[in-house]
C-alpha positions in Angstrom: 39.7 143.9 181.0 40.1 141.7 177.9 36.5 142.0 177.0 36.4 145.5 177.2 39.3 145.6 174.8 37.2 143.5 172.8 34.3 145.1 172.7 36.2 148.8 172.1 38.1 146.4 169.3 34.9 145.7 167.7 33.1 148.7 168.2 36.3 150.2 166.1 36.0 147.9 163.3 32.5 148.6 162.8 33.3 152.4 163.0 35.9 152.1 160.2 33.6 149.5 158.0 30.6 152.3 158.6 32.0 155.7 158.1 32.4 155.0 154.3 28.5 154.3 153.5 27.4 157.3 156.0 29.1 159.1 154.0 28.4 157.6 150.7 24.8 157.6 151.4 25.0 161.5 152.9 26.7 162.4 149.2 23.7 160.8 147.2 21.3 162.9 145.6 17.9 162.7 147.2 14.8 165.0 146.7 14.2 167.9 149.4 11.3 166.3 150.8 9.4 162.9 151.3 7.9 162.7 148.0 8.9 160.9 145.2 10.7 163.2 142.8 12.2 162.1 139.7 16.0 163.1 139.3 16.0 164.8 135.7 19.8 164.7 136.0 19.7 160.6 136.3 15.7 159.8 135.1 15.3 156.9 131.9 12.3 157.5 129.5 10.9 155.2 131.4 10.5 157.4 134.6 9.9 160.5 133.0 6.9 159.1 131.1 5.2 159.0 135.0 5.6 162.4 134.8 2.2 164.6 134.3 1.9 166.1 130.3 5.4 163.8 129.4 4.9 161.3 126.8 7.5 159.0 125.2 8.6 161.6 122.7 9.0 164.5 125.2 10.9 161.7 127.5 13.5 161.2 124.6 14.2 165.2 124.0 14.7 165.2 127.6 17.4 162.6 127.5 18.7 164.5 124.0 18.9 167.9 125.7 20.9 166.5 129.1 23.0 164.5 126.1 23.9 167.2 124.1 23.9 170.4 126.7 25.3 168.4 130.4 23.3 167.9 133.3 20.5 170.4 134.4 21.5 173.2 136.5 18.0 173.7 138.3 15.1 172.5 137.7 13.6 175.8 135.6 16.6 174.4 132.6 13.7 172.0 131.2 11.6 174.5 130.2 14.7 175.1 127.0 13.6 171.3 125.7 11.1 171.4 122.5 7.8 170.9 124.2 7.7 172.0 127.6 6.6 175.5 128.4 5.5 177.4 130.8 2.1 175.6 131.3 4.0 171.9 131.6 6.6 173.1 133.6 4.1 174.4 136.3 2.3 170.9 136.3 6.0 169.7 137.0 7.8 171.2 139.1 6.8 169.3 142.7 7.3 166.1 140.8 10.9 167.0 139.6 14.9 167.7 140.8 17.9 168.5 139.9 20.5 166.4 141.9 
């Protein structure tokens, strides 16, 4: 009887000490499906110059547009930065999300 009070004891603690990081973890951003996607709502320069047609300079008005305007809405929102059009966007859009 005592260890089965134990174990239910322990098994409760863990529960409690769990529940917050499921749920943290649930909450996080991630891309809709197993590929890498870059997060143009979080992204550095750095990761947005891995993207196809995005150099340093098109990295930096992204950063400038999500500065000055708030975060992107969906993912179509980065075709208004100087520089990426229809074309770019096209290339991108697989590679990219908006969490």
């Amino acid at each position: 009887m005592r260890t089965t009070r134990s174990v239910t004891a322990l098994f409760i603690v863990f529960f409690l000490l769990a529940a917050p990081l499921i749920a943290q973890a649930q909450k996080s951003p991630t891309p809709p499906s197993g590929v890498k996607k870059i997060n143009l709502n979080s992204a550095t320069v750095q990761e947005l110059v891995t993207l196809p047609k995005i150099g340093e300079k098109t990295a930096q008005r992204i950063l400038d547009y999500r500065t000055k305007n708030g975060r992107f809405q969906k993912i179509e929102d980065l075709m208004k930065v100087k520089g990426i059009g229809e074309k770019t966007f096209l290339k991108l859009k697989d590679k990219i999300f908006v969490g």
